[in-house]
C-alpha positions in Angstrom: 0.0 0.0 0.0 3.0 2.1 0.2 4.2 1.8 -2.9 0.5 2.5 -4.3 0.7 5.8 -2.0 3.7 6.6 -3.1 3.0 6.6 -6.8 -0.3 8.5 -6.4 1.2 11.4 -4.3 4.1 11.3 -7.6 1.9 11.5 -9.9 -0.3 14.1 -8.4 2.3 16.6 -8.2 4.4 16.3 -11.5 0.6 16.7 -12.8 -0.1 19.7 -10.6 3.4 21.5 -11.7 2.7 20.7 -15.5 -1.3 21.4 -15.6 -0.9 18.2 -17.7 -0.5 14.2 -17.5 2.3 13.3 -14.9 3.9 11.4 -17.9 3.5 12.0 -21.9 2.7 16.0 -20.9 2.8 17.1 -24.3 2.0 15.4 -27.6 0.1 15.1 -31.1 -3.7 14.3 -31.1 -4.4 12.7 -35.0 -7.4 10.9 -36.2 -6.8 7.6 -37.6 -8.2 4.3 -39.2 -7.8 0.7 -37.4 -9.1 -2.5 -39.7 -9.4 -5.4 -37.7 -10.1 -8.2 -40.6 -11.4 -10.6 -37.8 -10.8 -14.4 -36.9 -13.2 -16.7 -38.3 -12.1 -19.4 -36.0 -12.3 -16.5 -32.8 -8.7 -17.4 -31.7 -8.1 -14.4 -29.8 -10.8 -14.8 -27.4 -11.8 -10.6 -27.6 -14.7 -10.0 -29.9 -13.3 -6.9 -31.1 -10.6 -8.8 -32.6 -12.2 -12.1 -33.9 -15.2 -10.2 -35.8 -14.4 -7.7 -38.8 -14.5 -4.2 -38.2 -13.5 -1.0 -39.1 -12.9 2.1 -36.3 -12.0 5.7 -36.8 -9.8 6.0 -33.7 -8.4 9.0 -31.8 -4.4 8.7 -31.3 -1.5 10.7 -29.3 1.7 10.3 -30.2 4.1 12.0 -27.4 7.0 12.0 -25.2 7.0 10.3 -21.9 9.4 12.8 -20.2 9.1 15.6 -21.7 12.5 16.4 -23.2 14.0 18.4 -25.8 13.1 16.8 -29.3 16.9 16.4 -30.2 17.4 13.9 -27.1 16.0 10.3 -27.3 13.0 10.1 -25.0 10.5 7.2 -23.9 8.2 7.8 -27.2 4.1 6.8 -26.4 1.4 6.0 -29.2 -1.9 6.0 -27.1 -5.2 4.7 -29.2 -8.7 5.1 -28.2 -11.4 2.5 -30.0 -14.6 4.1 -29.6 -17.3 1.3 -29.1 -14.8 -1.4 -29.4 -17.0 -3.6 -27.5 -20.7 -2.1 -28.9 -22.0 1.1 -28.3 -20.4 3.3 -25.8 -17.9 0.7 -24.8 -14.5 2.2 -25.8 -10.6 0.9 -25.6 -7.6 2.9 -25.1 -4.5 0.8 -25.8 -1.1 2.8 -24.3 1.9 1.9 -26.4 5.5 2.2 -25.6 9.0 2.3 -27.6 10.4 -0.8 -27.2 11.9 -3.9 -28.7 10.4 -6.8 -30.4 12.2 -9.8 -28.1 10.6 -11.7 -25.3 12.3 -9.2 -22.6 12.7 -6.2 -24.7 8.9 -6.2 -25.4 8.4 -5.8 -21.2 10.5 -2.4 -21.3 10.3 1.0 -22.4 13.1 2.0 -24.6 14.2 5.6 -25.4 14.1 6.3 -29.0 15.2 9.0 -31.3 13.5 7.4 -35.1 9.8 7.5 -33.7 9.9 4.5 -36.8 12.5 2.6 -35.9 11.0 0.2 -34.0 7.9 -1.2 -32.0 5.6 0.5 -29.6 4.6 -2.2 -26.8 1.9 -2.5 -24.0 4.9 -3.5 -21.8 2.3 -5.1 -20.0 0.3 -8.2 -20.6 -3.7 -8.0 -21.1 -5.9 -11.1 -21.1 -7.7 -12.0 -24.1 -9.3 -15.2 -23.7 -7.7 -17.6 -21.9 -4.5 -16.2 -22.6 -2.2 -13.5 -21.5 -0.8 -11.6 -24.7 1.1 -8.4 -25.4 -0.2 -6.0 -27.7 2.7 -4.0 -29.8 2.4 -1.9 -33.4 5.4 -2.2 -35.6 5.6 0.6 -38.2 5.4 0.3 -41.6 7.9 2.7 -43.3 7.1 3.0 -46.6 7.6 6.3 -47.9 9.1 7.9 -44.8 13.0 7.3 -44.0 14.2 8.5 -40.2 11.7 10.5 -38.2 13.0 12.0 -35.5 11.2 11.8 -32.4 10.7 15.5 -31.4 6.9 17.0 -31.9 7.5 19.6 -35.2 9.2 16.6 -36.6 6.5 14.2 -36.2 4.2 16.7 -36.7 5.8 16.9 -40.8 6.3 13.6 -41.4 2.6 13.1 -40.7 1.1 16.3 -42.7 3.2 14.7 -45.8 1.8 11.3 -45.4 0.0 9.1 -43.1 2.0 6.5 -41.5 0.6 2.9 -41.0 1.6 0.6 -38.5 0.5 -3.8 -37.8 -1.2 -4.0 -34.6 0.4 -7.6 -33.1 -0.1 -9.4 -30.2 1.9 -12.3 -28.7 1.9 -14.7 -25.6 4.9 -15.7 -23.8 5.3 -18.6 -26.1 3.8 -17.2 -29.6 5.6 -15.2 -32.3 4.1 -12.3 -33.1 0.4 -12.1 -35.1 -1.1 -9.3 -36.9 -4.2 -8.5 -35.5 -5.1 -5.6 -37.2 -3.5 -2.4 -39.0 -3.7 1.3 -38.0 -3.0 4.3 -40.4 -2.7 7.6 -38.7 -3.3 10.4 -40.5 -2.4 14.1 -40.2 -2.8 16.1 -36.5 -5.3 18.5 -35.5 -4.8 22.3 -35.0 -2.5 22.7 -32.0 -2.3 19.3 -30.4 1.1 20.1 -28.5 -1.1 21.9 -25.8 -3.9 18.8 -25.8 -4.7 16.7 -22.5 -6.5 14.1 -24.1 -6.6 11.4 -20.9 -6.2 8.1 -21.9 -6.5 5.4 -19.2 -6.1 1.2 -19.9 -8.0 0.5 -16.6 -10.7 3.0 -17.6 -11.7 2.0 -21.1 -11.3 -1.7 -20.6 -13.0 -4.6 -22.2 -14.5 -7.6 -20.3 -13.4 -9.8 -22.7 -9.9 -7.6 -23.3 -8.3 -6.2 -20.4 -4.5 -5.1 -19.0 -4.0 -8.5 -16.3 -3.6 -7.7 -12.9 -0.2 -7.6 -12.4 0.8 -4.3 -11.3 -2.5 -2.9 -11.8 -3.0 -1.3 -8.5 0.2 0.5 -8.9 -0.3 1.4 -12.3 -4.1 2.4 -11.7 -3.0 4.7 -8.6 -0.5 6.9 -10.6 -3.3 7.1 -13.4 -5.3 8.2 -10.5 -2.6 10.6 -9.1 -2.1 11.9 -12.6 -5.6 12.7 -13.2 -5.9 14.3 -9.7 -3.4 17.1 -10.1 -4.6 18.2 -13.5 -8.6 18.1 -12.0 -9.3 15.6 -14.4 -12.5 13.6 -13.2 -11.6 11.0 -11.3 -13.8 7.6 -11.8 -12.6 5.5 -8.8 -13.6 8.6 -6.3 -11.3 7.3 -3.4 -7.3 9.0 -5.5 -6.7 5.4 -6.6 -5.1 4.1 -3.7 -7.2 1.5 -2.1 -9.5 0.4 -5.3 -8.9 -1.0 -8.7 -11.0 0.3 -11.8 -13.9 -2.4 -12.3 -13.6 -4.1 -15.5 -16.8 -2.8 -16.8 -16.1 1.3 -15.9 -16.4 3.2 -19.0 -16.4 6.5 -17.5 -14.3 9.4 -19.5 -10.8 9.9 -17.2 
């Protein structure tokens, strides 16, 4: 429970100083396109990735500390699915840089190509009976190195949309395309947005992060939210409860 107080009380005040999230402060809000072509045989266990769809999908792409654009920094990809799971019932997936291998996929790494290599969950969600990691490798095609800072992103993007393959994998699996996401240019002035996107939040019954660490994790989302006056959903800081599964309340 220390630990849990402890990263609340964090949170809360790198929040407070920034009048922004604790973490990812500033960042680029772009519409986007996920196609999901579906499992016939419903492998993955989530029905929002074993039926076909087709989702216009709100993204950030930002910088988890905050640093100068021509330093490498923790780089973030966060996606919201609106209705993911029917009407209403929306998924934010937070996405990391970080490597493809069985260990690398479990750590953030700091990046200066914001292309050069995957953007992972870090953590494990349960789809089905299984426990799988959820990462988007980037497809490069017309762009070559993209630097990691905001106005560089921010080009790149407004000369063409940048498409990644949404994988997952389990501790024994290689990774599966599961779907693939195309972002497209940002909005007006999306370095000063405070979109809020929270896992524990917009979760899935069927689709979900796992447990493991989730009270630590859901008490600095929590603190986070606290210190900018963001709405809080849990309405006890974070610290003693969990997000239900089925809360679909905006952060």
């Amino acid at each position: 429970m220390a630990l849990h107080t402890a990263a609340y009380h964090v949170a809360h005040r790198l929040a407070r100083r920034r009048s922004a999230p604790a973490l990812h402060p500033q960042g680029l809000t772009c519409g986007g396109t996920l196609e999901v072509p579906g499992s016939p045989d419903r492998r993955w266990g989530a029905g929002w990735l074993d039926r076909p769809g087709s989702y216009e999908v709100t993204v950030r792409w930002s910088r988890a500390l905050g640093l100068p654009g021509r330093l490498p920094d923790g780089l973030g990809l966060a996606l919201r699915v609106p209705d993911a799971g029917g009407p209403g019932a929306a998924l934010d997936l937070l996405l990391t840089s970080s490597r493809p291998g069985r260990l690398g996929r479990h750590l953030p790494l700091l990046r200066r190509d914001a292309l050069a290599g995957p953007y992972s969950s870090l953590l494990s969600y349960r789809a089905g009976d299984r426990e799988r990691v959820v990462a988007a490798f980037p497809v490069r095609g017309a762009h070559g190195r993209v630097p990691g800072g905001l106005p560089a992103l921010r080009q790149a993007l407004e000369r063409e949309p940048v498409r990644f393959h949404l994988c997952t994998a389990a501790a024994d699996e290689p990774w599966r395309a599961v779907a693939t996401l195309t972002i497209g240019p940002p909005g007006p002035a999306p370095e000063h947005s405070t979109v809020s996107y929270d896992p524990y939040v917009h979760r899935l019954p069927d689709f979900h992060p796992t447990a493991r660490l989730s009270r630590l994790r859901a008490a600095a989302y929590s603190g986070s939210r606290r210190g900018r006056a963001a709405p809080d959903p849990d309405g006890d800081g974070g610290v003693t409860g969990e997000p239900g599964r089925d809360q679909q309340a905006t952060p």
